[in-house]
N, C-alpha and C positions, 0 to 999 in steps of 0.2 A: 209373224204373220201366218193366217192359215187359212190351206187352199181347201176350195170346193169345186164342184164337179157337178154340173146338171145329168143326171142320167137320163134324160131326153133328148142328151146329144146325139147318142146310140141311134137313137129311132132316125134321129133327122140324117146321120151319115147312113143308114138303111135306105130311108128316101129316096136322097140324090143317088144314091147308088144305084136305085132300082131307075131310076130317069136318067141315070147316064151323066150324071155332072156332080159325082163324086171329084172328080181331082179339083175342077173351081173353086168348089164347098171347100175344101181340103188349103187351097191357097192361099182363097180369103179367108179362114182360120188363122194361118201361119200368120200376115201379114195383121191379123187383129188383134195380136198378140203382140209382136211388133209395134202396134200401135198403144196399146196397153203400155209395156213397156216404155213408152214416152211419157206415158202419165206417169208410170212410177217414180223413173228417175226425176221429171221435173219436182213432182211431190217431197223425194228425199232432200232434192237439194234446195227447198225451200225449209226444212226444217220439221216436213210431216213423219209419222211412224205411221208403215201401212200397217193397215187391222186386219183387210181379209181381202182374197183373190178370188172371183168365182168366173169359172169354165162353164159358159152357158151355148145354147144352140147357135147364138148369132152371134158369138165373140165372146171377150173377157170384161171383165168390170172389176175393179179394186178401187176399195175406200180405204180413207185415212183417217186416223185417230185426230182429235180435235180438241187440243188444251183451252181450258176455259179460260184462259187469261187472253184467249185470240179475241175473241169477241169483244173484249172491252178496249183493245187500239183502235183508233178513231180515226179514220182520213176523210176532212172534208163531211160530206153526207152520209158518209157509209164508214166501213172497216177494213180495215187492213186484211181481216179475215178472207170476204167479197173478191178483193184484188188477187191474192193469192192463188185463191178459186178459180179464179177463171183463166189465169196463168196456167195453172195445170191441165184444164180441161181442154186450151188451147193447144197443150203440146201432142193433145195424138192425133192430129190433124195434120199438122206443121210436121211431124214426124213423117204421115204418111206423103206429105207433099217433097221430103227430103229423100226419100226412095222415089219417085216417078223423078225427078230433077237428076236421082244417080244414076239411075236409068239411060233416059235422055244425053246427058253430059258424059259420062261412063264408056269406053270402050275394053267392056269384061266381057269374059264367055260367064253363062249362068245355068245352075241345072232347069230353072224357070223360065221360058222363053221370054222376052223384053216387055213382049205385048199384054202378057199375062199378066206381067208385074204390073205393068201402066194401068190397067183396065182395075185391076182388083183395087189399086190404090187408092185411084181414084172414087171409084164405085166404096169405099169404107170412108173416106174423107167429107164424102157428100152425104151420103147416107148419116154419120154420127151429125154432121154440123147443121139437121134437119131441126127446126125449132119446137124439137117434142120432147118433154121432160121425160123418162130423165135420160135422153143422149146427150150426148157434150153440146149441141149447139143448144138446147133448151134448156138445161143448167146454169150455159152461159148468160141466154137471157133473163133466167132467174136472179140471178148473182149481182146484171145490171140493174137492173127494176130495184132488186132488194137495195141499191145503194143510194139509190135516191127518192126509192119511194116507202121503205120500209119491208119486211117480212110477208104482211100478210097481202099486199098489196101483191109481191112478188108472185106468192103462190097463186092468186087469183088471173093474171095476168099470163102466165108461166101456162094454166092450164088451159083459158080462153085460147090461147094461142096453139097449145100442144092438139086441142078436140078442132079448130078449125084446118090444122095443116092436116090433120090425115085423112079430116072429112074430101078437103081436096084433092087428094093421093087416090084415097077411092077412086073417085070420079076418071081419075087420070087413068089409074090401073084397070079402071073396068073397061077402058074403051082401048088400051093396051093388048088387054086378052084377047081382044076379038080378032088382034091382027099376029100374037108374039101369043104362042101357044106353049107359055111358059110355067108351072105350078112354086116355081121361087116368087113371081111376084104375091101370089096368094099368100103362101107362108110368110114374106116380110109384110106384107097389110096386116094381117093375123096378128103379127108379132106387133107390129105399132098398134093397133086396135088394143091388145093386152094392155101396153105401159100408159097409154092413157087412162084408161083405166082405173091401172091399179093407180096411177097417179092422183083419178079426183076421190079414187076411197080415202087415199092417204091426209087426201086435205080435208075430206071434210072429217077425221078422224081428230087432225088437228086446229079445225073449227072448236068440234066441239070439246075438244079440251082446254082451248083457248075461253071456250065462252065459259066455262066452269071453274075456270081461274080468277075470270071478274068477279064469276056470282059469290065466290067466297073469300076472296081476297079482304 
């Protein structure tokens, strides 16, 4: 497996630094990593090989290699592939929800105060299981869609859904500013503004390879 590193991380721990919420930034890192971490091990012990690890400004992301023989077991409407998929994507969520639970039920001393753990956990569990591809809850919806309505319907769906949820977050976050004089929310809009995005480049990239499969098929 091999790891990568945004070096725009730098800039953003510069950032929060300069606005004073470097250790937050710093916690919810640790804890997104943690959560990462659930994806991996779920993925190993379904029988994936991870391919690559990347350290980016708002967390970690790691994919998994994909034997061709996945695609062809069948469950039902969909594949056993689909199911899989979303068993992993589930588990950094489920992870983060197993830290605020240890928390809560747990009488430890911690170097992280209780509160910090509960808030960050929560605040990455809600955050990824946001229906915007590609964080884990818009993956998830992808994964479902693709099992019974197919692929392309998936991505179409997948994206309709990813450009109305942030269009909404705007609206939310804009009338947030006026009251929570905070420059994180600008950079997380920023940051979903980006993945949808590059999310409907990607599709219509695989439009039109799809349509140029037919023409010469």
């Amino acid at each position: 497996m091999s790891i990568k590193i945004d070096l725009r991380i730098f800039l953003f721990g510069v950032l929060f630094f300069l606005t004073r919420q470097i250790e937050i930034y710093a916690t919810i890192m640790f804890f997104a990593f943690l959560h990462e971490l659930g994806h991996l091990c779920t993925g190993l012990a379904l029988g994936f090989k991870p391919k690559i690890m990347k350290m980016t400004p708002f967390g970690f992301q790691i994919a998994f290699k994909t034997c061709i023989e996945d695609y062809n077991k069948k469950i039902k409407q969909g594949n056993e592939l689909c199911i899989k998929r979303i068993i992993i994507y589930l588990a950094g969520p489920v992870m983060n929800l197993f830290l605020i639970l240890s928390c809560l039920l747990g009488n430890i001393e911690l170097m992280i105060p209780k509160d910090i753990i509960i808030y960050s956990n929560i605040l990455l569990a809600i955050f990824n299981l946001l229906p915007i591809y590609p964080l884990d809850g818009g993956r998830i919806l992808k994964e479902i869609v693709h099992i019974f309505k197919g692929r392309k319907i998936a991505y179409q769906k997948s994206n309709f859904i990813s450009l109305a949820t942030v269009i909404i977050l705007t609206i939310i976050t804009s009338i947030l500013i006026l009251y929570i004089h905070n420059i994180a929310f600008l950079i997380i809009l920023a940051y979903l503004w980006y993945l949808v995005i590059r999310s409907q480049r990607e599709y219509e990239i695989y439009e039109k390879t799809l349509e140029l499969a037919i023409r010469y098929k």
